[in-house]
N, C-alpha and C positions, 0 to 999 in steps of 0.2 A: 914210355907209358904202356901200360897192359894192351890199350886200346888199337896200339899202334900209328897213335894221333903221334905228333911234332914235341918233341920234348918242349919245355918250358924256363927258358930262364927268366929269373927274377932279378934284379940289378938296383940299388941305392942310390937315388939320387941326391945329390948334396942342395940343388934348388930346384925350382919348377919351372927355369927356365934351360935344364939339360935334357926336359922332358918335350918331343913333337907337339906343338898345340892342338891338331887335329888327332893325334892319335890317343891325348890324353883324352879331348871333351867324347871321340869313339867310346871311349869306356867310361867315362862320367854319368853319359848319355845327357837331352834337352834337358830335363825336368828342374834340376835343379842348381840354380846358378852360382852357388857360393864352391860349386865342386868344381866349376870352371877352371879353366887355364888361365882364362883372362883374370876371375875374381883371383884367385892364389898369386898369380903375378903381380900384381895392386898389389896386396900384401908385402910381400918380398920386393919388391922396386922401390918399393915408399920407405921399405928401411923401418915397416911395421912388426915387421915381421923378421927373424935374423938371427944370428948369433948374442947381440947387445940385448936383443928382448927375451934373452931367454926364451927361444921358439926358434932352432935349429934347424930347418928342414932337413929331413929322411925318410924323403918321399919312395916309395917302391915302386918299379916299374916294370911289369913282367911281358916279356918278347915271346912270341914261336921261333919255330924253328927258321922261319922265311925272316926273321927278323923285323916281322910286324909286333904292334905295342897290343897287347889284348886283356892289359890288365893295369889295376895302377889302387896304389893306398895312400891317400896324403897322412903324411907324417914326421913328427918333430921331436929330438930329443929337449927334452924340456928338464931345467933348472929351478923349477917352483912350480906351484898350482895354480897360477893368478889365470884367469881369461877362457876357461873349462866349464866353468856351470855344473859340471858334477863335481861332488867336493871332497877332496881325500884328505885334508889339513890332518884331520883328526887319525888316519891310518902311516900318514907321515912323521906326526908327533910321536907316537904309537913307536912306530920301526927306532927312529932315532933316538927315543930311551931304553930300546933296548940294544944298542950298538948295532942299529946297523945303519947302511947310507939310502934312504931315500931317495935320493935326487943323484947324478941323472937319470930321469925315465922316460919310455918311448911313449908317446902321447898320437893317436891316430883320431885328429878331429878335425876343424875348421877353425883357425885362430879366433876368438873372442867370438864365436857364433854357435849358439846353441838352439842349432836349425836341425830339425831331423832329417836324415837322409841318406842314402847309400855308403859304407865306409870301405868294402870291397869291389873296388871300380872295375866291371868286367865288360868287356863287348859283346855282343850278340856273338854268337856261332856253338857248332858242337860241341867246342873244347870248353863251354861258360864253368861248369860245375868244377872240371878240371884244374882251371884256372883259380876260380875263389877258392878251391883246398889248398892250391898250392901261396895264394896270397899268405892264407892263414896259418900255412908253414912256414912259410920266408920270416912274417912276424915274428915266429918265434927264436928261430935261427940269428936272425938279426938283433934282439934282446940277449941272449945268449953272448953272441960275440963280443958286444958289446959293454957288456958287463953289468948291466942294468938292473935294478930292482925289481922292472915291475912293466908291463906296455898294458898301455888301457885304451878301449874303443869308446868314443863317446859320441852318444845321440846317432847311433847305426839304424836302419829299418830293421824289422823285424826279421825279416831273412837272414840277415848279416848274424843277429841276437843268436837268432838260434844255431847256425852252420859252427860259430864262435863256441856255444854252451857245447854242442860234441862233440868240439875239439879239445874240453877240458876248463876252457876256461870260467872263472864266477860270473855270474851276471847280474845284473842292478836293473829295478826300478826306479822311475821318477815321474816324475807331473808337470805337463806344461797344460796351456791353453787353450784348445783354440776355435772357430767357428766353421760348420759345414753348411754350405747352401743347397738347400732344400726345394732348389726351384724357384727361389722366390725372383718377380719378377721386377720389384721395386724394395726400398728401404719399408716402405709401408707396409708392404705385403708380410718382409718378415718380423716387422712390429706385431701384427695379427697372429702371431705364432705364438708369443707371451703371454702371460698373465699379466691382467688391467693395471696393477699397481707396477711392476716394471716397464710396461709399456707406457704409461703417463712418464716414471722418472725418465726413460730416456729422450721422450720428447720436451720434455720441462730443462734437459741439459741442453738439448740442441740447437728450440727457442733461445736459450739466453745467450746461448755463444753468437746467433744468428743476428741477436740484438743490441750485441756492442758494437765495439768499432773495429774490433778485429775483423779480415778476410783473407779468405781462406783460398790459396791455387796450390791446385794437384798437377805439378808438370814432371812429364818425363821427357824422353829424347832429345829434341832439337830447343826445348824450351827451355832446358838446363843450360845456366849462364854461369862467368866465376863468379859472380857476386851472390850466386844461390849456398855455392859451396863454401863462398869465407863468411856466409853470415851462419849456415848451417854447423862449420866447423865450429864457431864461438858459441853456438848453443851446447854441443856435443864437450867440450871441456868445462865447457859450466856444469854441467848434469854430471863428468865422470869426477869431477874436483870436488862436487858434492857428494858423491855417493863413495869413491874409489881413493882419490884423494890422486888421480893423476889418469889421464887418454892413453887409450892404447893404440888407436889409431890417428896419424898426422891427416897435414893440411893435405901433403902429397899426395896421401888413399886415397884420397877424394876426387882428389882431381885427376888420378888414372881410372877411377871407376864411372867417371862421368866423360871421359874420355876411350873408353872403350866398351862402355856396358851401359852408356846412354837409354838404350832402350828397355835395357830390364830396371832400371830405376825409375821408381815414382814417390818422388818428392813432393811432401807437403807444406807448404810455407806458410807462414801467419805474418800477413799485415797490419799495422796499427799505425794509422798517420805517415802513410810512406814509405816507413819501416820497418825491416823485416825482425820479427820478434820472438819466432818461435820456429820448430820444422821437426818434420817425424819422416823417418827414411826407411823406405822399403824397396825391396828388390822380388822382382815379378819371375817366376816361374810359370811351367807349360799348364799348370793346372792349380794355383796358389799361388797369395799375395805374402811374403812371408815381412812381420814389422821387424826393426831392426831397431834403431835407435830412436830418441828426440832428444829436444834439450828448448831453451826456456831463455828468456831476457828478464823473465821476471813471472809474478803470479796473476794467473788471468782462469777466472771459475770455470772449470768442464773443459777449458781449450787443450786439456792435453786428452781426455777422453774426445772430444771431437777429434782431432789432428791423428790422434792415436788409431782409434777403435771405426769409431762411425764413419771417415770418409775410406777409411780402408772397406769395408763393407760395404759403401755407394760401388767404389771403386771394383769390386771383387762381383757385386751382385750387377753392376752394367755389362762386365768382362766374360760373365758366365763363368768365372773361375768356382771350381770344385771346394777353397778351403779359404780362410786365413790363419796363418798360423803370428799367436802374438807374441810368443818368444816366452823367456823362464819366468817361474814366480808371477804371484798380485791373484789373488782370490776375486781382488774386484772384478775381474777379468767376467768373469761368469756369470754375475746380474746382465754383464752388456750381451750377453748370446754365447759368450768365447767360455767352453764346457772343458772339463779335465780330461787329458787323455796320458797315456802312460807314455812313457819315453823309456831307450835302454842304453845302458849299457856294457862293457864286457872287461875283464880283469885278469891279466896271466900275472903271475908270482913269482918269485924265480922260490924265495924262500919257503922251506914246507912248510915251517914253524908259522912261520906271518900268514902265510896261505891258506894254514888250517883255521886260525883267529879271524880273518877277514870271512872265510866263508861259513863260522857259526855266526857272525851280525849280517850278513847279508842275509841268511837263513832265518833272522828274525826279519830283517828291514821288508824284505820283499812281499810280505802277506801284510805287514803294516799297511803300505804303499797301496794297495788293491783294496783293502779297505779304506781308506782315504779319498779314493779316488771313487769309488763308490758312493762314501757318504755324501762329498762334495755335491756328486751329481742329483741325488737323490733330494740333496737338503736345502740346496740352494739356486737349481737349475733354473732358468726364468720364464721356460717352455709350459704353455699349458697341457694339462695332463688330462687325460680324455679321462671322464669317470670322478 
């Protein structure tokens, strides 16, 4: 290097377990937990994650020259688009009427989690910037060698978005949801923050769920039992069997996640006469509650907006936590406080021809996207407006 600093190697790992635990979460950093060693190993232990699920890991993992880890990309050669949340169906249909091969491509995300968050994992020191050029070179070398269509970054921070756009690659907007707290020192306080008519519906939801016979525990750590996680599991295949037509993640994730990551889980359960009925699963970060999943024994009015949105926001506004973020899609999201904020992500090509077509629709999609996200905010926000 010019610098004189320790060259840089970058190295492929086939799982997340040829990767140091401690040297990975060094570059992950606290904040946030799906970038974990722990959470990636859940994954890949349970056999969620793997060769058979089409989700390969090809995780990169970049050394000094001392042979410490100072760098790290979770990533998977992937066989379909299923478990992304950004949606290429349509640029994959697209390639393969025109002869070419789509599939395999290099996919740099968090299997089935469309959590925003760091996607060039580097540790603190003078070599940081050093480092994420060279992650974002490996990526493409590594695409290249491999023969691959196409490597996409999904749901990166904004740092990642941009280091990524001037190194060539396209870049993508999108829209999730989510809530910032504003100080508020109770659920009440940030009800005072809305307009009258959303402030009555969501206490008109919270009374009724308050007034059946469902109840409601928020446990995490040591309160987590296996009967939380097989009655939690049989909601989560009820929810993806109806929406997906089949789970991506087993009984097993669960039970390593609550086995190793106890404490960043806060499980919501719903009781009805004994039994457990309902549950919405989140996992706690150094500064956000991010939602993850629910799933359902059957239909019970506002209990998934309670389980869902409002004890997440008890939850977040007792914690002092900075955000919650509610995960992709549902407009409904935004009468409850949870507001549009843009998401990204990033696109290398190998093909010019496809590369040049992908980047006149993103070239439209992207100003669509900021007006959208605009109108949303403007049209439907629940915040009262001074004036």
């Amino acid at each position: 290097m010019p610098d004189g600093n320790d060259a840089i190697t970058v190295k492929v790992l086939t799982g997340i377990g040829e990767a140091d635990q401690q040297g990975w979460d060094a570059c992950a950093g606290p904040g946030n937990p799906f970038l974990s060693h722990a959470f990636l190993s859940a994954l890949e232990e349970s056999g969620s994650v793997g060769r058979k699920s089409g989700w390969q890991p090809s995780h990169l993992a970049a050394y000094d020259g001392s042979g410490r880890m100072v760098g790290a990309v979770p990533a998977y050669l992937k066989s379909h688009s299923y478990g992304e949340y950004v949606f290429d169906h349509a640029w994959a249909n697209a390639y393969e009427r025109a002869g070419g091969s789509y599939y395999p491509k290099l996919q740099v995300a968090v299997p089935f989690t469309p959590v925003p968050g760091p996607r060039l994992l580097v540790a603190p020191g003078p070599q940081a910037v050093a480092v994420a050029d060279a992650l974002v070179a490996a990526l493409e070398q590594v695409a290249e060698r491999y023969g691959v269509s196409s490597a996409h970054v999904t749901f990166p921070e904004r740092g990642d978005w941009d280091r990524l756009g001037a190194a060539g690659w396209l870049r993508r907007l999108g829209v999730q949801y989510h809530w910032h707290n504003r100080g508020y020192g109770s659920f009440d306080e940030f009800l005072e923050a809305l307009n009258s008519r959303k402030r009555k519906a969501i206490r008109k939801e919270r009374r009724e769920v308050a007034e059946s016979s469902v109840r409601l525990h928020t446990l995490t750590g040591n309160d987590l039992k296996p009967e939380h996680w097989d009655a939690f599991h049989r909601f989560y295949l009820d929810t993806a069997d109806r929406k997906w037509g089949g789970g991506y993640l087993n009984r097993r994730f669960f039970e390593l996640l609550g086995r190793t990551m106890a404490d960043r889980v806060v499980l919501v359960m719903c009781e009805d006469g004994g039994e457990w009925v309902a549950g919405a699963l989140n996992l706690l970060g150094d500064d956000a509650l991010y939602g993850r999943n629910w799933g359902s024994d059957g239909r019970y009015r506002f209990l998934h907006f309670e389980a869902c949105y409002y004890r997440a926001l008890d939850f977040a506004i007792e914690r002092g936590l900075a955000r919650v973020e509610a995960g992709a899609q549902g407009e409904h999201k935004i009468q409850r406080g949870y507001l549009p904020v843009p998401t990204y992500s990033a696109h290398w090509i190998a093909d010019p021809g496809f590369r040049r077509a992908v980047e006149r629709y993103l070239e439209q999609e992207r100003p669509a996207v900021e007006a959208e996200i605009e109108a949303l905010d403007d049209e439907l926000s629940p915040y009262r407006r001074e004036g």
